[in-house]
Steps between C-alpha positions, in 0.01 A plus 500: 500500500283645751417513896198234564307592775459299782243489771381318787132417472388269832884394513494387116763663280267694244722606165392779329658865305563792658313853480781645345567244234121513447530865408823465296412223284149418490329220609638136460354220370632173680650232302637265757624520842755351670658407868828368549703433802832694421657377871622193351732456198402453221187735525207263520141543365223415747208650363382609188148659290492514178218668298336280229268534159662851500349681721690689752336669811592841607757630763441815701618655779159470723457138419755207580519110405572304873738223462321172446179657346499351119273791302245400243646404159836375676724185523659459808561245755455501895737708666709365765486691871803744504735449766628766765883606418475434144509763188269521275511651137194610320480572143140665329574437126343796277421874428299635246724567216778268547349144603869381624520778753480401826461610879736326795536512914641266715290449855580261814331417755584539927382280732333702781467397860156366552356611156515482154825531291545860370527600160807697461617691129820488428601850282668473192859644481570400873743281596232266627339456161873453341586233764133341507435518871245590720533850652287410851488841579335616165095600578250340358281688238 
């Protein structure tokens, strides 16, 4: 597994690969994406693309896939409105020469005073990501 990337785009999570894992590895083709609430247990699946007919859509760092937005050639369903306090798993499935590779960050979101929730990463290998809570003071990307 590698680091997703995740963005903020007009307070939208946007999921995407890094720069670095661009250069190291090529360019991905998605598979299937996934979102999962990880505050509750058992881990629970809330939203979900998966690529049909075969065809897979490309991954790069300068490009990202906001949560909610179904791409062309996809099955997915309507994604439910993310909640403030929660955290959130995402999982890109594929990479060029190994289609079960796959890409994963967890995200939450803050509630601000008088404005939008706040996108906040969590970093992998911090205790935040091991105990699957929201680090309020993390920045935003």
């Amino acid at each position: 597994m590698a680091d997703a990337d995740v963005t903020s785009i007009n307070g939208v999570p946007c999921f995407s690969i890094s720069k670095k894992e661009e250069r190291r590895n090529g360019q991905p083709f998605l598979g299937a994406l996934s979102v999962s609430d990880v505050t509750v247990k058992p881990t629970t699946g809330i939203w979900g693309v998966l690529m049909t007919d075969g065809k897979k859509i490309p991954l790069s760092s300068t490009n990202c896939i906001p949560y909610g937005n179904i791409p062309a050639h996809a099955d997915a369903a309507s994604a439910p409105e993310l909640k403030t306090g929660r955290v959130y798993e995402v999982f890109l499935n594929g990479r060029p020469a190994d289609p079960t590779y796959g890409y994963v960050a967890k995200f939450c979101l803050v509630q601000q005073v008088s404005a939008k929730p706040r996108l906040v990463v969590i970093k992998s290998h911090t205790q935040a990501w091991l105990d699957d809570t929201c680090p309020a003071r993390n920045s935003a990307r």
